[in-house]
N, C-alpha and C positions, 0 to 999 in steps of 0.2 A: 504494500500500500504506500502511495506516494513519498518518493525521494529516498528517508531513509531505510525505510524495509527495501526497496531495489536494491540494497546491499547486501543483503540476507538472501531474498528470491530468486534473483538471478542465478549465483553459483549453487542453491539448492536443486533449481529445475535444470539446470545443465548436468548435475550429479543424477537426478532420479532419469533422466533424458523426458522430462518435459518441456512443454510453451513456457516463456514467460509470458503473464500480460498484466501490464499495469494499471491500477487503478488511481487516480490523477485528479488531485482538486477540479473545480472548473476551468474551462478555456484554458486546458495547459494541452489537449490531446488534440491530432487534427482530423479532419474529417464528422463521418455520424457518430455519433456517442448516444451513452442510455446512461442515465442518473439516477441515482438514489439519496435525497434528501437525509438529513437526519438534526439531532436535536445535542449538542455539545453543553459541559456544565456553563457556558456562558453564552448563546447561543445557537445559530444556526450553521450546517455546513452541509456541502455535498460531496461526495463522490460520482468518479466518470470511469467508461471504459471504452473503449471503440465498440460499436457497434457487430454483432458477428465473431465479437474475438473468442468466446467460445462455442462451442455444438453444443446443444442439449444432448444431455446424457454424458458429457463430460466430467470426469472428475475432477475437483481443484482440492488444492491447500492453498489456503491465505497465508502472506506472510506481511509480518509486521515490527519494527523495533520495536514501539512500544505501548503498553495498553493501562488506559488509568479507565476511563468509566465504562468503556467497552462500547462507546458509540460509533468509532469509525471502524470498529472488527467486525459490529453488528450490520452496520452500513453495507461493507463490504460482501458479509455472507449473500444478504437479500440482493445485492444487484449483481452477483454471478446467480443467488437461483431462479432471479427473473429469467436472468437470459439461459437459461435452463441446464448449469451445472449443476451438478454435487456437490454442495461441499462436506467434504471428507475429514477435514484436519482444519486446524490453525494453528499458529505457532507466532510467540513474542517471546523477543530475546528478555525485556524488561518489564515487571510489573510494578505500577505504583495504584495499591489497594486502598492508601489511605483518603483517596480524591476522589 
């Protein structure tokens, strides 16, 4: 999930020999995209993906640096199972519980 989880994701899906595909605040990805809204402890934020970047019935893991309220892992799940993966796994190298 954007910026720094791509340093985790990347060499993880190069290891299992999977895609990577990024998941990108807004207007950072080009072309069609699909969005999933969501609700941060001080606001609002989105997530984006390219449109197409998975097949239904795909499997994913999400990958993330870090997860304090679980808003953009939750984000993340539901806008690959819109576009109709699996999610399988996630994985955060950092947790901060207390936020």
């Amino acid at each position: 999930i954007e910026a720094r989880g791509f340093i985790f994701g990347t060499p993880i899906a190069l290891e299992i020999g999977a895609k990577f595909v990024p998941l990108r605040k807004p207007n950072k990805l080009p072309g069609k995209v699909i969005s999933e809204e969501y609700e941060l402890e001080y606001g609002r934020d989105c997530l984006e993906m390219h449109l197409g970047a998975v097949e239904p019935g795909e499997r994913a893991l999400v990958v993330d640096d870090l997860i304090a309220t679980g808003g953009t892992l939750c984000a993340a799940m539901k806008l690959l199972e819109r576009a109709g993966a699996e999610v399988v796994e996630c994985a955060c190298v950092i947790e901060l519980p207390d936020l």
